[in-house]
C-alpha positions in Angstrom: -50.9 93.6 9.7 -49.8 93.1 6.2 -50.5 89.7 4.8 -47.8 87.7 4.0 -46.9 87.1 0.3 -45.8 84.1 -1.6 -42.1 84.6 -3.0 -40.6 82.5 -6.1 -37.3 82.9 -6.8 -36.1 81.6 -10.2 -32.4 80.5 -11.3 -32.5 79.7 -15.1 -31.4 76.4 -16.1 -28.3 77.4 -17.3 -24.2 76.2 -16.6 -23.2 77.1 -13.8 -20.4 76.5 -11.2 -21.8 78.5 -8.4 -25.2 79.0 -7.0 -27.4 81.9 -6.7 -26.3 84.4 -4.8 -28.7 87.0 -4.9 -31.6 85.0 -4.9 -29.8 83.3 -1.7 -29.8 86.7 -0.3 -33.4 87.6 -1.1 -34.2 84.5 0.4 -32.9 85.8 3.6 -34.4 88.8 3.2 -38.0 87.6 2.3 -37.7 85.2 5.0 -37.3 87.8 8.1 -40.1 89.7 6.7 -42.3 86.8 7.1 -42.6 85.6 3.5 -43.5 82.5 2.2 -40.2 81.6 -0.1 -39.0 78.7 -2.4 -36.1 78.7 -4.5 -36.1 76.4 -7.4 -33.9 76.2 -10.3 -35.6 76.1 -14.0 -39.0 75.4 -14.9 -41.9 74.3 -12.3 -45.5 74.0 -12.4 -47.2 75.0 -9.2 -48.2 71.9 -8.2 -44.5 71.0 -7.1 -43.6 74.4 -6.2 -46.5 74.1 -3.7 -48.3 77.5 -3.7 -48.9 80.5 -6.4 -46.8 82.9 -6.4 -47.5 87.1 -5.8 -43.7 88.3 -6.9 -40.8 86.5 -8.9 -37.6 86.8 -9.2 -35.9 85.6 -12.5 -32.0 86.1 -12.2 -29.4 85.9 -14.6 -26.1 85.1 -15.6 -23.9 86.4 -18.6 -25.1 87.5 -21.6 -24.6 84.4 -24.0 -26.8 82.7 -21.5 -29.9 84.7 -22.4 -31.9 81.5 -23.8 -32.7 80.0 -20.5 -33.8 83.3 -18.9 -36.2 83.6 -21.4 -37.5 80.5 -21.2 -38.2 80.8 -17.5 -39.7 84.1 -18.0 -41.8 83.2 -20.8 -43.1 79.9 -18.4 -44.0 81.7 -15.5 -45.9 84.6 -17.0 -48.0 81.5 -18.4 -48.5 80.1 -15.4 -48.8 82.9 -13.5 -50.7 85.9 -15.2 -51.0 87.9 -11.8 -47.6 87.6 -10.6 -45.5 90.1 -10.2 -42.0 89.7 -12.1 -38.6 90.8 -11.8 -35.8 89.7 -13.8 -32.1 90.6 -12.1 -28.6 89.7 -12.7 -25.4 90.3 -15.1 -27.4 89.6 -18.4 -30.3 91.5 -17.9 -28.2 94.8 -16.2 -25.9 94.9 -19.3 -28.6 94.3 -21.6 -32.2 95.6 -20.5 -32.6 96.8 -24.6 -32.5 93.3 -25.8 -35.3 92.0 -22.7 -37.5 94.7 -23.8 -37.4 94.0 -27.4 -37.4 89.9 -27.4 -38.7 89.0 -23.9 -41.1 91.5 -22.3 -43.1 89.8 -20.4 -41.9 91.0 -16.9 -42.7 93.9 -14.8 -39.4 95.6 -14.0 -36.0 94.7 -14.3 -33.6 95.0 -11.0 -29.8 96.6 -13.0 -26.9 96.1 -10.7 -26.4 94.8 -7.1 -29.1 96.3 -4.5 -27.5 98.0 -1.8 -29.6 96.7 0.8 -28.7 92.9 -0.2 -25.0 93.3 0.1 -24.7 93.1 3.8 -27.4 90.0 3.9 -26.2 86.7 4.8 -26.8 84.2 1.9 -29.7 81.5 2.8 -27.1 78.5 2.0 -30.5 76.1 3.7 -32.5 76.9 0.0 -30.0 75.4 -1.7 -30.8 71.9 0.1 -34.1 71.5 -2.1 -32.0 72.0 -5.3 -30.1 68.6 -6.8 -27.6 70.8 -8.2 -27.0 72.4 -4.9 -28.0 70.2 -2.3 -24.0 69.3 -1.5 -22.8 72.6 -1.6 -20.7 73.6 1.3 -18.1 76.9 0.8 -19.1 80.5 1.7 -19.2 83.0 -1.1 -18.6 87.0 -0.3 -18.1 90.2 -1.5 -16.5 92.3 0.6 -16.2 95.0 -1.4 -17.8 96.6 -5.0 -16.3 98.1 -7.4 -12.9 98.6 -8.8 -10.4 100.9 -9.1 -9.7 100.1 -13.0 -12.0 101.0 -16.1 -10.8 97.9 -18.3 -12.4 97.9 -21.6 -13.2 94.2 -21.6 -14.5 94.4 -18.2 -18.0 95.2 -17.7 -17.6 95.4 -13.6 -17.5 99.3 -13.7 -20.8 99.3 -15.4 -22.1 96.9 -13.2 -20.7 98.1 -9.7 -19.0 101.5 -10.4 -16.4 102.5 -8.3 -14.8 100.3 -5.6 -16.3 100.9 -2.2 -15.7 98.3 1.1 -19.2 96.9 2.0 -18.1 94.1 4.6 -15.7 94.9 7.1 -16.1 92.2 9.5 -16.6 88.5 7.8 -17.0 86.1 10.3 -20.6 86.3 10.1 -20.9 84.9 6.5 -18.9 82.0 7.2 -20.6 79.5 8.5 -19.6 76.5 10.9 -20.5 74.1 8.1 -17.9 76.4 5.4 -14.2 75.2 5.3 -13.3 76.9 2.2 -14.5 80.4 1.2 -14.9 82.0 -2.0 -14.3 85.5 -2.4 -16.0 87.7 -5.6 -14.6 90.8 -4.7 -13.8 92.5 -8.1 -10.9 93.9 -6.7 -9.9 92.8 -3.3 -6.6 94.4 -3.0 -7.6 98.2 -4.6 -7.5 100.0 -1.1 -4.9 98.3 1.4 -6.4 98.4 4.3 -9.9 96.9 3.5 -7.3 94.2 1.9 -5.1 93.5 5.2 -8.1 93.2 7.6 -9.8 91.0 5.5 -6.5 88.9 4.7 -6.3 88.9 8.3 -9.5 87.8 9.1 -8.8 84.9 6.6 -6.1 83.8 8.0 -7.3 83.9 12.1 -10.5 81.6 10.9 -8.5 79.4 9.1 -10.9 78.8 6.6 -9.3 78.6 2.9 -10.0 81.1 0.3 -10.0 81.4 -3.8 -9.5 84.4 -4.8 -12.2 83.9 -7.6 -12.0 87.4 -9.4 -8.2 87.4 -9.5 -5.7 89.5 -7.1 -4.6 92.8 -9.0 -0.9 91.9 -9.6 -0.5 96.3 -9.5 -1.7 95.9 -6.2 1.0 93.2 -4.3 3.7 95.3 -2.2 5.9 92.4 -0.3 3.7 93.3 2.6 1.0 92.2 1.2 2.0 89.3 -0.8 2.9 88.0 3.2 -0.7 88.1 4.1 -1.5 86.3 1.2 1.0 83.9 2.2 -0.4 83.2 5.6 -3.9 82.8 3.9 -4.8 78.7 3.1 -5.6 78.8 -0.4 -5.8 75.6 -3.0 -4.1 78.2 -5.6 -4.2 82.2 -6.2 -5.6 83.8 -9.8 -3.3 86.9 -10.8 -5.6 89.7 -12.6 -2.7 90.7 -15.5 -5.3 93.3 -17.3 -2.5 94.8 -19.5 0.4 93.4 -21.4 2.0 96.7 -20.8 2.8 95.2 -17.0 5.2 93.6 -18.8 6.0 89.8 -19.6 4.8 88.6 -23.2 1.1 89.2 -22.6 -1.8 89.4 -20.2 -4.5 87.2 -18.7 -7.9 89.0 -17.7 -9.7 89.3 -15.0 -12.8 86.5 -15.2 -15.6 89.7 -14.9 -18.5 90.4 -12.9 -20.3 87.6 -11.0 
């Protein structure tokens, strides 16, 4: 039997409105492998994380954020010479260069979402142990990767490449404690019927949704600004990539979570 490992997973301390996602998922996935996991957010010594840790995970966020990933990194590779650790995330898949050159004091870095974590479902009880995050009580999913576009300000192709389903059925991520849901898809809307069974879904669970990433305005037939309609939502974000789609000018879409 292998022996179980000690798991650390590491969000940097820095601004955020949304937890962790993929270390919620690793969480999970640790977890039914018989791991011993903690989540914690910033720095800890390991007397309050409560055991030493074999692997880490460091995520991170955009790129301006890169102070507080280093930070973490730098910490825990003092504290914990043996460990193994991996760093993951938006920051260090668009920018692995600038890790190796200023901060190399991990093991490997993880570039781009892992194909078996898309279809986990989030570990929302970590979050409980973590001030920030202790309240939080919405469901956050992709349901799809990718996108259809190849914007110039958008990093999403080079973090996802092409838009691909990965969720068909959604009722599983939402759990009886989520009233609102919060969708990351990149592009929900790029293939139609992906886009109508999930609108559907939507609005049979009753839940309410934000569109988070913005709905591709190029995408919206009268069908399917109906489903949309018949969705609960607090307010709907319009992608408008390109002035050329007429109007005085364009909003973008937020990028890659």
């Amino acid at each position: 039997m292998t022996k179980s490992k000690n798991i650390l997973l590491v969000e940097p301390e820095y601004y955020s409105k949304f937890p962790p996602l993929g270390l919620m998922k690793y969480s999970t996935y640790y977890k039914s492998n018989w791991q011993r996991v903690k989540l914690v957010r910033g720095i800890h010594s390991a007397s309050a994380i409560g055991f030493t840790p074999d692997i880490i995970h460091v995520t991170s966020l955009y790129t301006y954020a890169w102070h507080p990933v280093h930070q973490a990194l730098r910490w825990y590779r003092s504290q914990f010479p043996d460990a193994l650790i991996f760093v993951g995330g938006i920051y260090a898949t668009l920018r692995p260069e600038m890790l190796r050159r200023v901060c190399p004091v991990y093991n490997a870095i993880i570039r781009g979402p892992l194909p078996y974590l898309d279809t986990v479902v989030p570990d929302y009880a970590a979050l409980k142990e973590i001030p920030k995050w202790a309240d939080w009580n919405k469901a956050i999913l992709f349901t799809s990767r990718g996108c259809i576009r190849r914007c110039s300000f958008c990093a999403v192709s080079q973090m996802e490449g092409k838009f691909r389903p990965i969720i068909t059925d959604i009722s599983p991520y939402i759990l009886p404690q989520h009233k609102d849901l919060i969708l990351w898809d990149n592009n929900l809307l790029a293939e139609k019927e992906h886009a109508a069974s999930v609108l559907q879904q939507i609005a049979d669970l009753g839940v309410r949704v934000e569109f988070n990433q913005g709905l591709d305005a190029r995408q919206i037939t009268p069908e399917m600004a109906g489903m949309i309609a018949d969705c609960k939502h607090r307010d709907i974000h319009l992608a408008y990539d390109d002035a050329k789609m007429g109007g005085r000018g364009g909003a973008g879409r937020a990028g890659p979570q």
